[in-house]
N, C-alpha and C positions, 0 to 999 in steps of 0.2 A: 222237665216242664219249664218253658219259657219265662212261665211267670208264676212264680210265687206266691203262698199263700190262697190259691184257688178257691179253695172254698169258701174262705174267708170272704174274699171279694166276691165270691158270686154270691153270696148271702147279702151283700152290703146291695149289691146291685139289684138283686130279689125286691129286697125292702126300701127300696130309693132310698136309702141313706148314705149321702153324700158326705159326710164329717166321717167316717167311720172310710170311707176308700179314698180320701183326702191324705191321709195317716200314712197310706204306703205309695202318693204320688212323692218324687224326687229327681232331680233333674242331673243325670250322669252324662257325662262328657261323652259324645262319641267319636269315633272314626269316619268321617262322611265315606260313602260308598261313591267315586267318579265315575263308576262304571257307564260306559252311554248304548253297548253292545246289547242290551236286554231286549228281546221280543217278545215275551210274554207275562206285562203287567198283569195282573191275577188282583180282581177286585175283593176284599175282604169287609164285611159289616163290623165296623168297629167296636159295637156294642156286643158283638159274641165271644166273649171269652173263650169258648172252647176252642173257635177255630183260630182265631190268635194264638192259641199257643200251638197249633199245628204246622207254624209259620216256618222253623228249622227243617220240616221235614218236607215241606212241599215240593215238587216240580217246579215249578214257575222260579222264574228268573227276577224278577222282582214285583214285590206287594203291594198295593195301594191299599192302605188302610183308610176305607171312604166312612167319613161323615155326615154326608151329602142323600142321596136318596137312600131310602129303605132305613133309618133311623127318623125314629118318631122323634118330635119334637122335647116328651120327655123325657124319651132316654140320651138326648145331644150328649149333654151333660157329664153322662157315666162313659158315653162311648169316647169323649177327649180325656176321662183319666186312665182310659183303659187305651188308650194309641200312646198317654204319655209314658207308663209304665213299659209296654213294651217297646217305646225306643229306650227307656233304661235298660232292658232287660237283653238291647243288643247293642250294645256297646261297640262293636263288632259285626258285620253282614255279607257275606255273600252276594243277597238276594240285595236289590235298589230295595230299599223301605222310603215311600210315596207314602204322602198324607191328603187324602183330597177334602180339603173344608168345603162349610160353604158360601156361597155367595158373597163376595163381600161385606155387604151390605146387608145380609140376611145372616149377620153371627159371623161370618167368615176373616172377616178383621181382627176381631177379637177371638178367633182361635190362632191362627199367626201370629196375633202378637206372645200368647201362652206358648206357643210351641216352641219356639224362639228358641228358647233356655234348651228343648228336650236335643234340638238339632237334627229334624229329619234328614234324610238326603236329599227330600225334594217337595217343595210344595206344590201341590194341584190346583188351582182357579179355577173356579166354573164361571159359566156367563158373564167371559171376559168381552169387551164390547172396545176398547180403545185402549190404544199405546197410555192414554194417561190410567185408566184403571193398569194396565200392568205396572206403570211405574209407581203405582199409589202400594201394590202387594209386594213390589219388590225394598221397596221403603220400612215392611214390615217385615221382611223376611230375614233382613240383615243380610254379609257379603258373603256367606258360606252356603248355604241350601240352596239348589238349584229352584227357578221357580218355571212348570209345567203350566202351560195354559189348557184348557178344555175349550176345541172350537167350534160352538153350538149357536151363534146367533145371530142374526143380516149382517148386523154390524162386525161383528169379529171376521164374520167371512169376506166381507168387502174390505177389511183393514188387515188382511194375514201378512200382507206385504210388509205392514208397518209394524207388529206386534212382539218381533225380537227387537228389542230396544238397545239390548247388550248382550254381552255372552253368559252372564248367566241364567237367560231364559231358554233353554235348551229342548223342550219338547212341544210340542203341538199334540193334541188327540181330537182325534174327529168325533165330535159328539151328535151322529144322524139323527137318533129320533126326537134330539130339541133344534138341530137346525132346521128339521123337517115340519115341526111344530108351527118352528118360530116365524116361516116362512109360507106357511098355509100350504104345502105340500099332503098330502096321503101316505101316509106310511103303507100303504099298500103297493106304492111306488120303487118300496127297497128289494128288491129281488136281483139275484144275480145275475139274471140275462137283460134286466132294463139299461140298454147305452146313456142311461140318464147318470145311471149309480156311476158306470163306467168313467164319462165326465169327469164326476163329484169325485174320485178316487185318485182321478189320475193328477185336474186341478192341484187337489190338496196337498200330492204328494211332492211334486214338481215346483208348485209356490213352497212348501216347507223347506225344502233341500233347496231352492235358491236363498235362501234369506238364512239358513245353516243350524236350522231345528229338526230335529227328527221326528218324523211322524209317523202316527200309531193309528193305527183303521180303528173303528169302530167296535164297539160291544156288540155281539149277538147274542140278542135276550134267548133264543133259541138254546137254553145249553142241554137240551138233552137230545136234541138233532144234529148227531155227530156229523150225517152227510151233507146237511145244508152247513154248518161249521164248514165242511172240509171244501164244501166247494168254495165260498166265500174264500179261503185262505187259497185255493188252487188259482183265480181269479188274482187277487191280492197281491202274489206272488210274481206273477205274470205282471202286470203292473209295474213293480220294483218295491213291495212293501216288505217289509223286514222285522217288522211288531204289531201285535194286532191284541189289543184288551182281552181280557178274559174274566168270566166268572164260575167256572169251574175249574178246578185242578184237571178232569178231564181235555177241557178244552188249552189249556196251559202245557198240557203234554201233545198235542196235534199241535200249536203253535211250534213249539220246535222241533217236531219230526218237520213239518214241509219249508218252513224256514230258516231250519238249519244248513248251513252250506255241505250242498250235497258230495261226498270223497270224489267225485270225478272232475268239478269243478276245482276243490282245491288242488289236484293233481295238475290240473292244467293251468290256474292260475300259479303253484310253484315252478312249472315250466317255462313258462314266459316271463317270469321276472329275473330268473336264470339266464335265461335264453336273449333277451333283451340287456340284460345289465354286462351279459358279456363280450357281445357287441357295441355297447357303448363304451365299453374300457378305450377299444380300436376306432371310437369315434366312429361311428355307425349306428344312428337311431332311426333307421328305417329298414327292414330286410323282409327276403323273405325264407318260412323256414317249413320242411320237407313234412311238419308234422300238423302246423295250426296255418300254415299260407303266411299272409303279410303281418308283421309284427311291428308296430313302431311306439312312440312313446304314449297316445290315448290308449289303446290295447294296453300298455303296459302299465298306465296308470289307473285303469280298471283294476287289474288283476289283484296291483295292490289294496286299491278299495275291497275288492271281493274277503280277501284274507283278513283285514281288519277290523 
């Protein structure tokens, strides 16, 4: 079990008594996880114990432990000693362990400053709106946790260009149904065949990767329509997306069946970086060769990307 003492704490947490799960918060040193390879952030309610400790055993590639929607206002509270407990309780991770607060301004300050000590891998910002709100969370984040922005509102969407301030701001996640909100759109508007979404996906992906944050499609509240899932990721895919949020461990296991780099690709990108790097030995970065046609150094600087 992940976390210790369960029962104990979930009785404390039953009975909002906060002195009593204070007792077994403590702040252990961790190993930041630098991983940037993950596609399937896998959203977790912070305030549920059980699934917290189901955290070791999941699929997904890394967890976002959200304090943000679907926690009530008085459970915040139990749900930041139960994210801090289990960044003690992984010392060590595989999985990126993500912390999404909230709002700055709405509690979210004062949980980074708390977390600080625990040392997630990464903090999460919602309703980031300007290069100075990031640099005001990165000021609290201190120089070790990466800090993830959530990008959901006019403002954030018209300032993407300018919202990696530095390198340790490393992700983007497209937040549709509050930029859709925010912007008097219809969520009736998000459907896989609207060239609108198409735009909004390709924009987002294309501004992200110039400015050298990686960006993550959207949540589909949808999780028990594996087909409408699957199409979105088939879509996605096509596009150049390579992570895409999750709230189900189901949907966390589609995430890396269709954006997994599929064996025939790899085979051919280890072909060509072969095939290319040995003709560059002979000073020759352009040829062409009997199996893929013209080969030169963009092709082979793909390949590399593809593998990485």
């Amino acid at each position: 079990m992940l976390i210790r003492d369960a029962n104990i704490i979930q009785e404390a947490i039953d009975s909002q008594n906060l002195d009593v799960l204070d007792e077994f918060v403590f702040a252990k040193k961790r190993t930041i996880n630098r991983r940037s390879d993950f596609r399937s952030p896998l959203m977790l309610s912070a305030h549920n114990l059980k699934h917290l400790n189901k955290i070791p055993d999941l699929a997904a590639d890394a967890i976002v432990l959200n304090l943000e929607d679907g926690v009530s206002a008085a459970m915040k509270p139990y749900a930041l000693r139960l994210v801090m407990l289990t960044l003690s309780a992984l010392a060590e991770s595989d999985k990126k362990i993500i912390v999404r607060v909230n709002p700055l301004d709405e509690g979210g300050e004062d949980e980074i400053a708390l977390l600080r000590g625990f040392m997630p891998d990464a903090i999460r910002v919602p309703k980031i709106k300007t290069p100075a709100d990031v640099r005001r969370a990165l000021d609290l984040c201190g120089g070790e946790t990466e800090l993830h922005l959530s990008i959901e509102t006019r403002e954030a969407w018209l300032n993407l260009a300018e919202l990696k301030v530095n390198k340790q701001v490393t992700t983007f996640y497209l937040g549709i149904l509050d930029l859709f909100a925010d912007m008097g759109l219809s969520q009736e508007l998000i459907k896989v065949d609207n060239p609108l979404l198409h735009h909004i996906l390709g924009h987002f992906l294309l501004m992200s990767k110039a400015v050298g944050a990686k960006p993550v499609s959207f949540v589909y509240q949808e999780y028990k329509d594996d087909e409408g899932f699957q199409a979105w990721l088939e879509l996605e895919k096509k596009i150049g997306y390579e992570a895409k949020g999750c709230i189900s461990p189901k949907q966390a296991q589609q995430v890396q069946s269709i954006f997994g780099v599929d064996e025939n690709e790899r085979l051919r990108a280890e072909y060509i970086i072969r095939r290319f790097e040995e003709e560059r030995a002979g000073g020759v970065t352009g040829f062409s060769d009997e199996k893929y046609g013209f080969i030169d150094e963009p092709i082979y600087k793909g390949a590399l990307a593809l593998l990485k």
